[in-house]
N, C-alpha and C positions, 0 to 999 in steps of 0.2 A: 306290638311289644315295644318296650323300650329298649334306643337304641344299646344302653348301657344292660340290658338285662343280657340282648342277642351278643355283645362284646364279652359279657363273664360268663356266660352259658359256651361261647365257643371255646376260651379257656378252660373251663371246669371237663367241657368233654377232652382237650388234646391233653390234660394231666391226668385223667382216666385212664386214655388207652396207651399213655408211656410210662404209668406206674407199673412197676413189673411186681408181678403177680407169684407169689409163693404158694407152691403144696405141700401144705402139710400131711407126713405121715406120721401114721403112730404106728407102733409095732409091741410086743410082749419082748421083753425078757428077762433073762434068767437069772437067776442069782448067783450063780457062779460069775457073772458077767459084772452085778452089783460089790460081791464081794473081793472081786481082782480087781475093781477100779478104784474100792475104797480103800483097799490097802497098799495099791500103789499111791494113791493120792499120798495117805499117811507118812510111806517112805521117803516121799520127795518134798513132803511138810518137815522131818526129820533131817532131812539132808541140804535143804535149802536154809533150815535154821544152822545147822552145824560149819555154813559154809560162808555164816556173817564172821565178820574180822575180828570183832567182840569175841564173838563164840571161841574162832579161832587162838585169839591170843591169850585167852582165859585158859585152855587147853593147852597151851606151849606152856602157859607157866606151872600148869599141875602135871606136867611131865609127860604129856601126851600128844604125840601127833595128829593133826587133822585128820590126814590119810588113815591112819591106825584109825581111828573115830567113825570113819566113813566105812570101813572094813568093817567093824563092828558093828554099826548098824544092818550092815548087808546079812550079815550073819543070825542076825535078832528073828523071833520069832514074828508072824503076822501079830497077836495080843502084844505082844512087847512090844512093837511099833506103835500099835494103834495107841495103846496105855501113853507113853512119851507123847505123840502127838497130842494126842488130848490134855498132857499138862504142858506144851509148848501153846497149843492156841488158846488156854486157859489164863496165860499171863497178860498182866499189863500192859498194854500199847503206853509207847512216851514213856518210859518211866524216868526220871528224873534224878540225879544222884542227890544224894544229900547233904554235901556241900552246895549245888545249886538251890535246892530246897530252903537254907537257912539265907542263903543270899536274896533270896526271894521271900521269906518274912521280915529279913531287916530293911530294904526297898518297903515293901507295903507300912510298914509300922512306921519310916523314916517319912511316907508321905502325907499317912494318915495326922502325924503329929505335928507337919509341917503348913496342910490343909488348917487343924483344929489350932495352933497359932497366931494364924491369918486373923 
């Protein structure tokens, strides 16, 4: 053999036997298991958004305390949770205000005509 084969062959085995070795198990269960995980998940989707400073100060100016908000939710059914959560992760990622928005077509159109002058 070559000596470069018997040099990566003895590598190849010492990252063998120091790769550590996972067992995987599977197991069943239950729905009751499925459906307390999903709708703690929901609550802390609901409560993790309520608890951005946005949210918050949006809430102070309509007369509502955070805390009151968070209370509120606690209170909420498992379907009313889940319902909100689902139009909380159904929104827009980045969205953009709309004074940035127009500042950002008059930039592009100020470049475009600035390019097509050239």
């Amino acid at each position: 053999m070559n000596v470069w084969a018997k040099v990566i062959s003895r590598i190849l085995i010492a990252l063998m036997i120091w790769t550590p070795y996972q067992i995987a198990t599977a197991a069943m269960i239950g729905t009751d298991q499925v459906v307390a995980s999903s709708s703690q998940a929901d609550r802390t989707t609901v409560l993790n958004f309520l608890s951005r400073s946005d949210v918050a100060n949006k809430l102070q100016s309509l007369g509502l305390d955070p805390a009151t908000a968070s209370d509120r939710v606690a209170a909420m059914t498992d379907q009313e949770v889940q319902s909100l959560a689902g139009r909380i992760n159904s929104m827009p990622a980045g969205a953009m205000s709309t004074g940035a928005a127009v500042l950002l077509i008059i930039v592009i159109a100020a470049a475009v005509w600035w390019f097509w002058q050239r």
